[in-house]
C-alpha positions in Angstrom: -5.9 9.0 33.6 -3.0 10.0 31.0 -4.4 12.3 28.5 -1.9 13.0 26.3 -2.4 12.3 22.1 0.8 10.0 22.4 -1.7 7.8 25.0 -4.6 8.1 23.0 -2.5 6.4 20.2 -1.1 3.8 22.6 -4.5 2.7 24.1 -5.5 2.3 20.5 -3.7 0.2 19.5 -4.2 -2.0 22.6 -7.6 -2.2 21.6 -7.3 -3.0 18.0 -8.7 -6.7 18.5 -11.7 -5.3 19.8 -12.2 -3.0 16.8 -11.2 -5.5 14.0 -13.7 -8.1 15.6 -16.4 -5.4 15.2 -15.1 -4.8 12.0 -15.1 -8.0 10.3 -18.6 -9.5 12.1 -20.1 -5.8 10.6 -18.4 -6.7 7.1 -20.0 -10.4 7.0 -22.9 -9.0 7.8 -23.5 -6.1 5.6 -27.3 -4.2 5.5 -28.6 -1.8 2.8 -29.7 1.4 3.3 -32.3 2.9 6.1 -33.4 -0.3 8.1 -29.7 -1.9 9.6 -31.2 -3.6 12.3 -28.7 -6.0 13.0 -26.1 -3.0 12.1 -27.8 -1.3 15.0 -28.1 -3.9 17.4 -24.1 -4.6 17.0 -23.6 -0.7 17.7 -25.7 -0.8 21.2 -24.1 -3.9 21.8 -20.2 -2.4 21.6 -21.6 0.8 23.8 -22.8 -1.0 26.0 -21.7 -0.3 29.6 -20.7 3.1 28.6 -21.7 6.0 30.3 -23.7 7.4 27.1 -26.7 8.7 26.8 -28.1 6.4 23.6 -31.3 7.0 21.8 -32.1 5.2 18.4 -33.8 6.8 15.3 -37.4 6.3 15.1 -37.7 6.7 11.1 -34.1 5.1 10.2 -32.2 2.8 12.4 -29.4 5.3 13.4 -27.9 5.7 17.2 -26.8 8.6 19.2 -25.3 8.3 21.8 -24.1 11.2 24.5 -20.5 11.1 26.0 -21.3 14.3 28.6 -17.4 15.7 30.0 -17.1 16.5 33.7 -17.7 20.4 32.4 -20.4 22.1 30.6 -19.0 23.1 27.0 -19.7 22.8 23.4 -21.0 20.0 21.5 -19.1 18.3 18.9 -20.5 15.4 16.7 -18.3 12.4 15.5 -20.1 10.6 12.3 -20.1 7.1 10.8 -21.8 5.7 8.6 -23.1 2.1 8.7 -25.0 0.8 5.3 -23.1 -1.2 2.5 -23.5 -1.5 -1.1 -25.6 -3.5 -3.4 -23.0 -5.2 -5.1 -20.9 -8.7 -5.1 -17.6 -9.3 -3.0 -15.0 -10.8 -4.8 -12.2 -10.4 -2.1 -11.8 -14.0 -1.0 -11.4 -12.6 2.9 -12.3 -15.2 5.3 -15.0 -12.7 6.9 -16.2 -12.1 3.4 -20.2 -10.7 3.2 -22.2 -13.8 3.8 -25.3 -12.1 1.9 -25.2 -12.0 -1.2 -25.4 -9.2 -3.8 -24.2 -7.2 -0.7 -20.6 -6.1 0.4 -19.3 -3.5 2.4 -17.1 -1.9 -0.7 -16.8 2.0 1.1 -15.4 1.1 4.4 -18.4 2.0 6.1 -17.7 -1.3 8.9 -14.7 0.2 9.4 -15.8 3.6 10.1 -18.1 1.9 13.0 -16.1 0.2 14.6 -13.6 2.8 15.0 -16.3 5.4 16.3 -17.4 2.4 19.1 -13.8 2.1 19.7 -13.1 5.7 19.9 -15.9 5.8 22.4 -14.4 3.6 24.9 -11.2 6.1 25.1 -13.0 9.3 25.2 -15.2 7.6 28.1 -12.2 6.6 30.0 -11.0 10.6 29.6 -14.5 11.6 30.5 -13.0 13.7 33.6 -11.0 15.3 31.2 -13.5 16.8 29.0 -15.1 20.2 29.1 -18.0 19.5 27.0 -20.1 16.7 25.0 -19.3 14.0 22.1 -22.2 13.6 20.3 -21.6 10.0 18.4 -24.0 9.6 15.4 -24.4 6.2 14.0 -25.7 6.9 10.4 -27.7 4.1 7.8 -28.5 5.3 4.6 -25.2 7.5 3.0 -25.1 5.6 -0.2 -27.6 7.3 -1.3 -30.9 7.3 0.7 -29.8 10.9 2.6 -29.7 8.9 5.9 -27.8 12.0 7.1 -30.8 14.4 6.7 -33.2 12.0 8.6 -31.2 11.9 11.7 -31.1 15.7 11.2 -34.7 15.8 11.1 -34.9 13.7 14.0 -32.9 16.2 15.9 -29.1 15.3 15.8 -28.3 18.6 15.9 -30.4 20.0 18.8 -30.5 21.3 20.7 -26.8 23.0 20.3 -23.5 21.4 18.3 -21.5 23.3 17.8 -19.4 21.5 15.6 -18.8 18.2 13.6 -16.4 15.9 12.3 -16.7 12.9 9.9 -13.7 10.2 8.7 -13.8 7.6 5.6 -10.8 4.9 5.1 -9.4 5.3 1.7 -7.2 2.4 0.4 -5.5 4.7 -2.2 -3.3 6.7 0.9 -0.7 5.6 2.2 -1.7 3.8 6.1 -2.1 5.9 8.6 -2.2 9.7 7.2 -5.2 12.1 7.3 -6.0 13.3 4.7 -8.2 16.8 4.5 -8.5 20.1 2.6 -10.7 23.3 3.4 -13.5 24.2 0.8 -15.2 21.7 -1.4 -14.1 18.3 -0.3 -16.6 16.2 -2.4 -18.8 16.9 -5.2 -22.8 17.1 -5.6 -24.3 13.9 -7.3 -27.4 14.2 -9.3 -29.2 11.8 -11.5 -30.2 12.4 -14.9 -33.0 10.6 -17.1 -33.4 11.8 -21.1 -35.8 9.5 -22.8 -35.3 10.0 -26.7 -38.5 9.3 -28.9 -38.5 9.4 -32.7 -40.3 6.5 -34.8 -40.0 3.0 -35.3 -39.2 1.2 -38.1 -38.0 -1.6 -40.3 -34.3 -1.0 -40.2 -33.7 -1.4 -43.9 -35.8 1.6 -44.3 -34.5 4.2 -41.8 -36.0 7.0 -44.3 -39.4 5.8 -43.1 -38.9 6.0 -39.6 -37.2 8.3 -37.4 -34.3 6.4 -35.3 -33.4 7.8 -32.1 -30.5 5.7 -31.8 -28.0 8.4 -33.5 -29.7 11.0 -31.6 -28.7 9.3 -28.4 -25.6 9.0 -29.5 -24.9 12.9 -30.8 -26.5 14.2 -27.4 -23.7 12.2 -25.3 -20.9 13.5 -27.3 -22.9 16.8 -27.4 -22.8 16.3 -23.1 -18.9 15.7 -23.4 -18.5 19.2 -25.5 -20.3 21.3 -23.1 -18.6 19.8 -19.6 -15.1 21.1 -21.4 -16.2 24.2 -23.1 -18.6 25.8 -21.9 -17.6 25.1 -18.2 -14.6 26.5 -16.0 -12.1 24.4 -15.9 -11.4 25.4 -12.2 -15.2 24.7 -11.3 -15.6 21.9 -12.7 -18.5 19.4 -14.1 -18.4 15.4 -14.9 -21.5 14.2 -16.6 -21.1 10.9 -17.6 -24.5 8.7 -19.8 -23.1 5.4 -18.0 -26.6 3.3 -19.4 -28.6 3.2 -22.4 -31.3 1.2 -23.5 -32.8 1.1 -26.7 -34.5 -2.0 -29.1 -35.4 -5.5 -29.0 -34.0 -7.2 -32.3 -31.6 -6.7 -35.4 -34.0 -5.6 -38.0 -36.5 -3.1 -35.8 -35.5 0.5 -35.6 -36.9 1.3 -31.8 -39.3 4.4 -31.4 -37.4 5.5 -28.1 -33.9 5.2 -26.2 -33.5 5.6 -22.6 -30.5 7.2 -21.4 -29.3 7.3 -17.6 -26.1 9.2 -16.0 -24.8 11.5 -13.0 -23.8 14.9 -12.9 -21.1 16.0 -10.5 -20.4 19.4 -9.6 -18.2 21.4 -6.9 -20.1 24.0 -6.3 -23.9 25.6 -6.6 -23.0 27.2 -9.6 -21.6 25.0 -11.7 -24.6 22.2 -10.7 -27.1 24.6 -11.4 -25.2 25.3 -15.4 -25.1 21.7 -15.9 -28.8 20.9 -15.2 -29.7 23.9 -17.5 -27.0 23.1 -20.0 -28.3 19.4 -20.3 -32.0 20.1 -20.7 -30.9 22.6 -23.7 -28.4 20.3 -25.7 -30.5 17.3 -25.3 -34.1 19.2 -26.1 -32.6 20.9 -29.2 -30.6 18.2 -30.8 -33.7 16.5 -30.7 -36.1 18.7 -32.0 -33.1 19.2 -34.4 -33.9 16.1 -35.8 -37.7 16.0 -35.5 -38.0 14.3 -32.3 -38.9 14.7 -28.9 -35.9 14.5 -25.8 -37.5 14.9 -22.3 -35.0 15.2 -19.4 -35.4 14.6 -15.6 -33.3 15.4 -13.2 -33.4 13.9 -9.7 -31.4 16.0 -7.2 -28.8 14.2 -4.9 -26.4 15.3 -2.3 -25.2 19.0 -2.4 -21.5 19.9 -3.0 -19.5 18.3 0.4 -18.2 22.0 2.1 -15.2 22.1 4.8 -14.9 24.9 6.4 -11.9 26.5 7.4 -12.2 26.3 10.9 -12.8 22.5 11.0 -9.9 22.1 8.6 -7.4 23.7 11.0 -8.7 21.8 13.6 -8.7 18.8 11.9 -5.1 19.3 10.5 -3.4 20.5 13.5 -4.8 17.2 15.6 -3.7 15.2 13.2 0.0 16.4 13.0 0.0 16.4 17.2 -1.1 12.9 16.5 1.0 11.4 14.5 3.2 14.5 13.4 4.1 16.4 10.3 3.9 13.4 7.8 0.5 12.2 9.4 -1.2 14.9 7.5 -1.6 15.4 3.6 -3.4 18.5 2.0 -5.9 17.2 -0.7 -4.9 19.7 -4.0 -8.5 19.5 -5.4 -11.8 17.9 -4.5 -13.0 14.6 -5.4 -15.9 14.2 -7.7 -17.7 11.0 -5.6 -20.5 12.6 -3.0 -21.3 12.6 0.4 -24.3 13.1 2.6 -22.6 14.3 5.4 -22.7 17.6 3.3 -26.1 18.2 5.4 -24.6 18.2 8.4 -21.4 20.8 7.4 -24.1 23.1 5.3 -26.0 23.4 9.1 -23.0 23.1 11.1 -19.2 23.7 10.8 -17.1 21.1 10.0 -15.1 18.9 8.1 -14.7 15.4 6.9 -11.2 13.9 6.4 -9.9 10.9 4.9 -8.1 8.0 7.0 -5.0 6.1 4.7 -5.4 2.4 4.7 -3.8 0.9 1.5 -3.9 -3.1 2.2 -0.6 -4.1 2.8 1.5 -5.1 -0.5 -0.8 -2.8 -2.3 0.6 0.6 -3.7 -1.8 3.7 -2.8 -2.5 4.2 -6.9 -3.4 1.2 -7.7 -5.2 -0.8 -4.7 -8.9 -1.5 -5.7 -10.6 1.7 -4.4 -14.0 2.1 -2.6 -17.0 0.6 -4.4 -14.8 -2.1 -6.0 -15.4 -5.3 -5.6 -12.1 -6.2 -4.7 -11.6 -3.4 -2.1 -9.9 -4.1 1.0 -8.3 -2.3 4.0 -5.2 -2.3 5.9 -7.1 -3.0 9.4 -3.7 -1.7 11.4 -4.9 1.8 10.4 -8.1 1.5 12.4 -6.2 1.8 15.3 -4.5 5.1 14.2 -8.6 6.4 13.1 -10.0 5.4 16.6 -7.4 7.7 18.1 -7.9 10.4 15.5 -11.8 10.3 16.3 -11.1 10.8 20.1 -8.1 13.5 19.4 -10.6 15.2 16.8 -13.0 15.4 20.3 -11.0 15.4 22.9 -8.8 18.4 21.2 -11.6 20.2 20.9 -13.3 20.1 24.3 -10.2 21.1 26.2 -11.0 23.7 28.6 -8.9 26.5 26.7 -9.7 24.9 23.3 -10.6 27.7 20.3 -14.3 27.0 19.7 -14.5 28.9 16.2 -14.6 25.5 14.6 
């Protein structure tokens, strides 16, 4: 059995159909959050006749499934993740969602289809391996932390040793990887600050208190502080993206609710913005005689690649596909990711796979979580082989395990 990167490639693409089938039935069929079931049952389905060891979540319905190389060795995990979005699709694709309210807008269909068809290769290389694939089929990224169940559940037992995540990105060019080492995404946090001052007749405002301008001062008050009083190279985004406040004209309400995320890069700068928005939004209302309480719900932690898993995950993917295959990411992006569990445990990295839809430009193709996003599906053959190379590369019997 050839074994070679330029085969992995080749069988790839041969199987492309089989992947893009997966692909689009997943995409017509998209589920939300923790329970996939029929997400699931597709997975076991396309694994099926494999020589895998497969067990399925008990909490969530997430898969793992065992790819065991003629050799002991280490362990090295390969994620995707599996849940769509709560939102519309307006892409006019003829394997368009078919439940409504519910698309598959992050390329999360793509991303399993392209782990089940990287599965078939490494199992045909099985001989070849001198160690295990661990292949974890994750529910629940967008937002429900489906990542720390499956770690609860024991994904990471008893030994991995390392692990390796991919996510489609219509705004790279098709078929690069896409990568940098140290904060790859950002921390996303929810904030709540519920304004209360006193109603009114709103011809009168000097008999009431409204909380309306007081909303307002502590947003621009939020912008302020995110660009002075943070470092510009650790950078925060907070952005108030919903407020609700009165029921008529003529009544001056006695509260406004106000609703945002924070984004962060790093511990330190989360931490300054959770203290910094309690302070500005409790004083500028006690400023004005009212009340401002704040809540913050924690989210995912800051996405960390380490060095080790970056190497590795560069130097496959120029062996792959060569110099231009790879792109070094200047700066992290501010969206999250729950795979940060998994590289806070384990080392790591996750990488992005170029698939701007053909006659789109990079910039300006409808990115993830649009309701217009689409994919160039010819780069799912070029992220099945980078799955298997990410493995295969890294259970080689003289491989550098300091991933």
């Amino acid at each position: 059995m050839p074994n070679t990167l330029d085969a992995l490639l080749d069988d790839a693409r041969a199987g492309l159909a089989d992947v893009v089938s997966l692909r689009r039935d997943l995409h017509a069929h998209p589920e939300l959050g923790l329970d996939l079931p029929r997400t699931q049952r597709a997975v076991l389905d396309a694994l099926d006749g494999l020589p895998l060891d497969v067990r399925c979540g008990t909490a969530v319905s997430s898969v793992v499934a065992d790819l065991r190389g003629a050799a002991d060795g280490p362990v090295v995990v390969l994620r995707a993740d599996m849940d769509a979005l709560p939102m519309p699709e307006d892409t006019g694709l003829e394997f368009a969602s078919t439940v409504d309210g519910t698309m598959h807008a992050c390329g999360h269909d793509a991303h399993t289809a392209m782990l089940a068809g990287a599965a078939r290769l490494l199992a045909e290389r099985r001989d070849d391996l001198a160690g295990t694939v661990r292949l974890m089929f994750q529910p629940g990224e967008e937002g429900f932390h489906g990542a720390r169940s499956m770690i609860e559940e024991g994904l990471l037992e008893p030994r991995v040793d390392a692990a390796f995540a991919l996510h489609v990105s219509p705004n790279l060019p098709t078929g690069t990887i896409a990568g940098r080492a140290g904060c790859m995404m950002a921390s996303a946090d929810v904030v709540d600050i519920v304004v209360t001052g006193t109603g009114g007749h709103a011809s009168t405002p000097y008999l009431a208190n409204d909380p309306m301008p007081v909303a307002a001062e502590i947003v621009q008050a939020l912008q302020v502080f995110a660009t002075r009083r943070i470092n510009t190279f650790d950078p925060i985004v907070i952005t108030i993206a919903k407020m609700r406040a009165g029921t008529t004209n003529n009544v001056i309400p006695e509260r406004v609710l106000m609703q945002g995320t924070i984004r962060a890069v790093s511990a330190a700068s989360r931490e300054l913005a959770h203290a910094g928005i309690e302070r500005i939004a409790t004083n500028i209302a006690i400023a004005h005689e009212m009340h401002a309480e704040v809540t913050i719900t924690r989210g995912y932690a800051p996405t960390i690649n380490h060095e080790s898993g970056v190497e590795h995950a560069r130097a496959t993917a120029t062996d792959l596909l060569g110099d231009r295959g790879w792109i070094e990411m200047p700066s992290p992006m501010m969206g999250a990711e729950d795979f940060s569990y998994v590289l806070e445990e384990r080392p790591g990295a996750i990488l992005f796979l170029g698939a701007c839809p053909p006659g789109a430009r990079p910039r300006t193709a409808p990115a993830c979580h649009s309701n217009r996003m689409q994919i160039d599906e010819d780069a799912l053959a070029v992220g099945v082989a980078y799955y298997a190379a990410l493995a295969s590369k890294f259970l080689t019997a003289d491989a550098n395990h300091s991933a």
